[in-house]
MIPA-344500 format. One line per field, with one value per residue (C-alpha): residue in three letters; z, y, x. Coordinates in steps of 0.05 Angstrom, whole numbers. Example, Ala and Ser with C-alpha at 12.3 -4.5 7.8 and 13.67 -1.06 7.14 Angstrom:
2
code = c(ALA SER);
z = c(156 143);
y = c(-90 -21);
x = c(246 273);
REM end
This chain:
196
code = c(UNK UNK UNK UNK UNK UNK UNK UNK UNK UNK UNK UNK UNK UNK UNK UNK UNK UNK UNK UNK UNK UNK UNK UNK UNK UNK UNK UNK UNK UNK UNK UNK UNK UNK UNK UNK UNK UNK UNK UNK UNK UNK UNK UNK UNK UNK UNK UNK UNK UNK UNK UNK UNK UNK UNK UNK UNK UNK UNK UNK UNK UNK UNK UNK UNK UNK UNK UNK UNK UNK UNK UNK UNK UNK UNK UNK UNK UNK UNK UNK UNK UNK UNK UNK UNK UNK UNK UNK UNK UNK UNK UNK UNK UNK UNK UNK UNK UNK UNK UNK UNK UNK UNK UNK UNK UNK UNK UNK UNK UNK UNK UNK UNK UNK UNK UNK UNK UNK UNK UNK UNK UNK UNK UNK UNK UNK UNK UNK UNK UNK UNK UNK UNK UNK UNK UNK UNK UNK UNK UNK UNK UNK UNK UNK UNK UNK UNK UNK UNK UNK UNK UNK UNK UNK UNK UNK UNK UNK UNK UNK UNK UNK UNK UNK UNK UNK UNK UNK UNK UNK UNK UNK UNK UNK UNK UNK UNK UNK UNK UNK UNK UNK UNK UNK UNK UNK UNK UNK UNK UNK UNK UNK UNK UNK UNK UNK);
z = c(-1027 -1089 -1043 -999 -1059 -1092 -1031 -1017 -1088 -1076 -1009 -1045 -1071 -1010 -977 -971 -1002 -982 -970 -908 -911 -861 -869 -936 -988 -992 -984 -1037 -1083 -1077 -1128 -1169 -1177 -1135 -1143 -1079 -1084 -1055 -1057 -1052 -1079 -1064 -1070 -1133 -1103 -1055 -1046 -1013 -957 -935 -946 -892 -890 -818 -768 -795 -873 -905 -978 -1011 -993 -1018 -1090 -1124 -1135 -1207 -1214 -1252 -1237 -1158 -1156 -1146 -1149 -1149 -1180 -1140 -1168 -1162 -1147 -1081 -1066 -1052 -977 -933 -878 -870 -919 -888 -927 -910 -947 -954 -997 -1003 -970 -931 -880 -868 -901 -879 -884 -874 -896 -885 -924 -920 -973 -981 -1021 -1056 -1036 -993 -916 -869 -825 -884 -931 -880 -874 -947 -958 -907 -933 -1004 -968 -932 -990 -1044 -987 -965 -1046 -1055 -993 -1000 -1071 -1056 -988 -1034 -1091 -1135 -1191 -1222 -1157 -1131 -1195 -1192 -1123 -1141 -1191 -1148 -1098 -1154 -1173 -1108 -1093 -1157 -1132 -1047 -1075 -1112 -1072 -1005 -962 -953 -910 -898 -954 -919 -916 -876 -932 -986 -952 -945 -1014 -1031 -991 -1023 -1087 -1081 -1047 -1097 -1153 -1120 -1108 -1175 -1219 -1168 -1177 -1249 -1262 -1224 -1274 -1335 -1298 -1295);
y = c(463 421 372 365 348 300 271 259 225 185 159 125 79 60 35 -45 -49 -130 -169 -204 -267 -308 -378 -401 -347 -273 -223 -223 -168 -156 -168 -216 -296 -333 -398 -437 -491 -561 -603 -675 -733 -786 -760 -776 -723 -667 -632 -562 -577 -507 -438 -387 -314 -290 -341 -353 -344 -411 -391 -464 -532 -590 -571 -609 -586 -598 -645 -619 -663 -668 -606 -587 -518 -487 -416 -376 -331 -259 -253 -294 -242 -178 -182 -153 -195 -269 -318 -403 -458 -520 -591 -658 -706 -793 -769 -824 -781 -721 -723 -657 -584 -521 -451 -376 -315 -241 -197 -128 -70 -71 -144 -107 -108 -95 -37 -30 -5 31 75 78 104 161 178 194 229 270 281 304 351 387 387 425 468 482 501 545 579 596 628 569 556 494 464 476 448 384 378 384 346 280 292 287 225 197 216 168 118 114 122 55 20 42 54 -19 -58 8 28 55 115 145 139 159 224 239 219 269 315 309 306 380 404 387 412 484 486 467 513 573 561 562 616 655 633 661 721 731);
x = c(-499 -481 -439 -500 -545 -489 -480 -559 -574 -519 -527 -593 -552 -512 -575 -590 -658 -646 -719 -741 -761 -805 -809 -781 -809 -789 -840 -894 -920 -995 -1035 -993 -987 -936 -910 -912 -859 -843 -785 -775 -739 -786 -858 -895 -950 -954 -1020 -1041 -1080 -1100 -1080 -1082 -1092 -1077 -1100 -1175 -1186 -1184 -1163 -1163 -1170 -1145 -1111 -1057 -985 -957 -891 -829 -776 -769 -800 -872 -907 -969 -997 -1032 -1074 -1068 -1148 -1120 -1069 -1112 -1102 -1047 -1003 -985 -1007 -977 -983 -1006 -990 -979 -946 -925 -850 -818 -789 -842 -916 -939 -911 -920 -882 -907 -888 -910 -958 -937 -954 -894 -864 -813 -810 -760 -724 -660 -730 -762 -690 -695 -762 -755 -689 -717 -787 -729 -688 -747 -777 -710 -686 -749 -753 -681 -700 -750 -725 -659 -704 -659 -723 -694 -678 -742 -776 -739 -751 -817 -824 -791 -842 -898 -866 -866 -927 -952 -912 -944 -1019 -1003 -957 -964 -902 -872 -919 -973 -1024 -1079 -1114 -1061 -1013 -1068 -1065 -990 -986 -1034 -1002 -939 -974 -997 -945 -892 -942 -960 -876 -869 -916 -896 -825 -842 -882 -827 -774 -813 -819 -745);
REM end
C-alpha cells in the first residue's frame, strides 16, 4: 500500500505540465495584464488595429504600441482579460516588407491548456479521491485525513481556477463536491482517532 501511494505522489512529477501555444503567445492567465509584442527592425511605429475576442467582440481600436529598441509592446489590461477563449490581434506598422499582422493566443482559467494538463489534473482528482477512500475503506485515520485534507485543497484551488480551459458551473459543483466530501472524510476520520 505504501509503494502504491509513493508511487502515486511521485508520478505527479513525471507528468509534462508543458503549455500550448496558438499563434505566437502561450496561453494566457485570466484576469491578468499581458504584454502583446511586436518585432521589427525597421518600423519606427507599429499600432494595434483591433483586438478580437472570438470572432465578433471588438476589444480596442486603433492604440499605439510603445518602442523599446526594435521591440514594441503593449499592456493589456486585466479589466480586458475577463473573458474565456481566443483573443487575435490585429496591427500595423511603417515595415518595409509586411505592414500588417496578426497573432492569436488562448485565455484560460489558469493560462494552461492542453491534453499533457488534462492527464495531469485527473491524475491528482484520482489520486486525492482513492488516497482518501483507500484511507477510509482501510479504517487508516491519518491516511484518510490527508486524503482529505488534499481534496479540500483542491477543491480551493477548481472554485478559483477552474479545471484548465472549463470554469463553469459544472466545475463549481464538483469542486464543491469534493469540497465536502474531503471535509465529512476528514472530521469523521478524525473524530474516530480521538476515540481510539
Amino acid at each position: 500500500m505504501r509503494k502504491l501511494l509513493l508511487f502515486l505522489f511521485f508520478g505527479i512529477f513525471l507528468i509534462n505540465l508543458v503549455s500550448a501555444s496558438i499563434g505566437e503567445l502561450p496561453t494566457q492567465t485570466a484576469n491578468t495584464n499581458i504584454v502583446l509584442p511586436q518585432t521589427s527592425d525597421s518600423a519606427t511605429f507599429q499600432n494595434i488595429s483591433s483586438i478580437i475576442l472570438g470572432n465578433k467582440t471588438v476589444i480596442f481600436l486603433n492604440v499605439s504600441m510603445t518602442k523599446t529598441g526594435n521591440d514594441f509592446y503593449y499592456t493589456l489590461n486585466k479589466s480586458y482579460v475577463q473573458s474565456l477563449g481566443k483573443y487575435c490581434v490585429h496591427g500595423y506598422g511603417n515595415d518595409v516588407d509586411d505592414a500588417t499582422w496578426q497573432y492569436c493566443f488562448e485565455v484560460t482559467p489558469s493560462g494552461q491548456s492542453g491534453n499533457a494538463n488534462i492527464v495531469f489534473f485527473l491524475f491528482i482528482i484520482i489520486a486525492f479521491y482513492l488516497v482518501n477512500i483507500i484511507g477510509f475503506v482501510r479504517g487508516e485515520e491519518w491516511m484518510t485525513i490527508l486524503g482529505g485534507m488534499a481534496l479540500i485543497a483542491l477543491g480551493v484551488y477548481m472554485i478559483r481556477n477552474g479545471i484548465i480551459i472549463y470554469r463553469d458551473w459544472i466545475t463549481n459543483y464538483f469542486a464543491y463536491i469534493t469540497i465536502g466530501w474531503g471535509a465529512m472524510s476528514t472530521i469523521a476520520a478524525s473524530i474516530s482517532l480521538m476515540n481510539d
